[in-house]
C-alpha positions in Angstrom: -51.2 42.5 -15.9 -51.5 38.8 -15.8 -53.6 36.5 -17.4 -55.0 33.2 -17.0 -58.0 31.3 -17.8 -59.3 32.0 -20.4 -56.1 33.6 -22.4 -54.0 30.8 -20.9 -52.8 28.1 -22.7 -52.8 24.6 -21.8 -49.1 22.3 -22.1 -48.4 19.5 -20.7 -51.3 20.0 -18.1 -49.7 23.2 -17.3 -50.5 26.8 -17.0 -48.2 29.4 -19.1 -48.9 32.6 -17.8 -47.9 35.5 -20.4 -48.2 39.6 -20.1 -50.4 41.2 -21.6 -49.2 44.9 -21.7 -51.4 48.4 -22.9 -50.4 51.7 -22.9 -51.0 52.7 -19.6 -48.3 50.2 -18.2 -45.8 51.1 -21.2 -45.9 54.5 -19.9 -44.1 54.0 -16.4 -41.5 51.5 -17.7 -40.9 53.9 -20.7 -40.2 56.6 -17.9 -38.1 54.9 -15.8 -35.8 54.0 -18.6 -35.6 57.2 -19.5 -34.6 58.0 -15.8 -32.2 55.3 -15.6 -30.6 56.2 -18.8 -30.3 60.0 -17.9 -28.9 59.1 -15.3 -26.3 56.4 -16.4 -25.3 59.1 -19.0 -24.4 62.2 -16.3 -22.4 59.6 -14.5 -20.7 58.1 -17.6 -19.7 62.1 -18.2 -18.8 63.0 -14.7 -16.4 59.7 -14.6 -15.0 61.0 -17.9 -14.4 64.2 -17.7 -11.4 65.8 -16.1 -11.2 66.9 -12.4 -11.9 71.4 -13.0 -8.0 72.6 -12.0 -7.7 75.5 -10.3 -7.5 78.5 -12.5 -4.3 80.8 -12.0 -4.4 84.5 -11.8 -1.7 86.0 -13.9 -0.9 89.6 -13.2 1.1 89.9 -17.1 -1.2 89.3 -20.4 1.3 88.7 -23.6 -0.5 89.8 -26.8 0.6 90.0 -30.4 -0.5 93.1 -32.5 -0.1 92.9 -36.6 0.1 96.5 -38.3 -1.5 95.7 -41.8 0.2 99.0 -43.5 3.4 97.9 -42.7 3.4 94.0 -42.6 4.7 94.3 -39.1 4.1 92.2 -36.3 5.2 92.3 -33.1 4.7 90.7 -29.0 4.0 92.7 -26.1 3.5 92.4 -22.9 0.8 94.2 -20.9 0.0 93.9 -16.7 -3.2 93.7 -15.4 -5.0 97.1 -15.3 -2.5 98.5 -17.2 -2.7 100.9 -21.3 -0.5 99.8 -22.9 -1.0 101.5 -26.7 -0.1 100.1 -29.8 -0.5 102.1 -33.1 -3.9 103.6 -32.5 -5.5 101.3 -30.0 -5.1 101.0 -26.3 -5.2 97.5 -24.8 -6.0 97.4 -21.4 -6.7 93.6 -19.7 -8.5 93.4 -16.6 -7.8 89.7 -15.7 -5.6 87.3 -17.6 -6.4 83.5 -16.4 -4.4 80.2 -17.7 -4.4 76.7 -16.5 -1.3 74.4 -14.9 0.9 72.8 -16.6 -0.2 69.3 -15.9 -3.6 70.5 -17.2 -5.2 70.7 -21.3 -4.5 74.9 -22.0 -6.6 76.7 -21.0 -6.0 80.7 -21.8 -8.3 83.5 -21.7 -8.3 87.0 -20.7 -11.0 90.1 -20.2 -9.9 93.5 -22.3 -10.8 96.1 -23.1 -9.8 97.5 -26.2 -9.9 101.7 -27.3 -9.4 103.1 -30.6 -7.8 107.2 -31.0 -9.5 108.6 -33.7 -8.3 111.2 -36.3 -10.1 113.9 -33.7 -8.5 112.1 -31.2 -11.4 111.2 -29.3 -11.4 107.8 -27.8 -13.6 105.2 -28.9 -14.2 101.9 -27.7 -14.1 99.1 -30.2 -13.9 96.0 -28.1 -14.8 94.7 -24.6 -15.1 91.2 -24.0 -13.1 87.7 -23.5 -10.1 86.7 -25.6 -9.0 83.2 -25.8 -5.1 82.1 -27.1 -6.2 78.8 -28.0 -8.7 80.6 -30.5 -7.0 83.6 -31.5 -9.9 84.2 -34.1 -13.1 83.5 -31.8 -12.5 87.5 -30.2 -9.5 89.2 -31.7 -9.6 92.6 -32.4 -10.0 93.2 -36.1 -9.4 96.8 -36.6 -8.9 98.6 -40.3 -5.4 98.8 -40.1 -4.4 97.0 -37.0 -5.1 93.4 -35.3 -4.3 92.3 -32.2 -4.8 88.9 -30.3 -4.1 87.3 -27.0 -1.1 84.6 -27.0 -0.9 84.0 -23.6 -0.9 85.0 -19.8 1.9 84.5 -17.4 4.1 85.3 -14.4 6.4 87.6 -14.9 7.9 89.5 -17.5 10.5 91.4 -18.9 8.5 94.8 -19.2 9.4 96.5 -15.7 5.8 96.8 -13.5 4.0 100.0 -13.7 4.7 102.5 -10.7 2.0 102.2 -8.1 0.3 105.7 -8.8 1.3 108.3 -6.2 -1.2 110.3 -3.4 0.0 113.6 -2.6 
């Protein structure tokens, strides 16, 4: 709003002419900075932030189990879709999914984890997302055993499970 006459003041033989602003015409400029600074800030973090790489599908998950009776702890590989047991748990990963290289690490894996009971029933104790890079977040914290993703890869040393057979 602008104001003259009677709010002007006289310098010089000249007219200053000054703002008066209310509430009503804070309210719009308050919004659009708001606007403009939401803005500013999704582009500063889309600038920023890395390029999303393209995740790889890894048909061998590596995990490492600790037997707490015995102190022992040891690495295993397990394929995708494949049991694999260890003491009285049966890993099985569904998908195992890591990052390139040239890329921060990025490692995480969906399994499914059973218990055998003393009855030897089987129990399911864990379905869900394990990550290597936080071996704590989702491990498997059973009474006597532990066991954790480390990481997902290629190939491995284990020979491939035989492709089950029709008859």
């Amino acid at each position: 709003m602008v104001v003259t006459g009677l709010g002007a003041r006289q310098n010089h033989g000249r007219k200053f002419r000054y703002f008066r602003m209310t509430k009503s015409s804070l309210i719009p400029l308050a919004k659009r900075a708001a606007y403009a600074l939401a803005a500013s800030a999704v582009m500063a973090i889309a600038w920023l932030s890395p390029a999303a790489a393209e995740r790889i599908n890894n048909p061998v998950a590596e995990f490492t189990g600790v037997d707490k009776i015995t102190g022992r702890i040891i690495t295993f590989d397990v394929y995708i879709d494949e049991t694999v047991q260890f003491g009285a748990l049966q890993v099985t990963p569904r998908v195992c999914y890591s990052r390139p290289d040239t890329e921060e690490p990025k490692t995480d894996s969906f399994v499914e984890v059973d218990e055998i009971t003393l009855d030897r029933k089987i129990r399911r104790i864990f379905t869900g997302w394990m990550f290597a890079e936080s071996p704590g977040l989702n491990a498997v914290e059973h009474a006597v055993y532990d066991v954790w993703l480390k990481a997902c890869k290629q190939k491995s040393d284990v020979p491939a499970p035989e492709a089950a057979k029709t008859n």
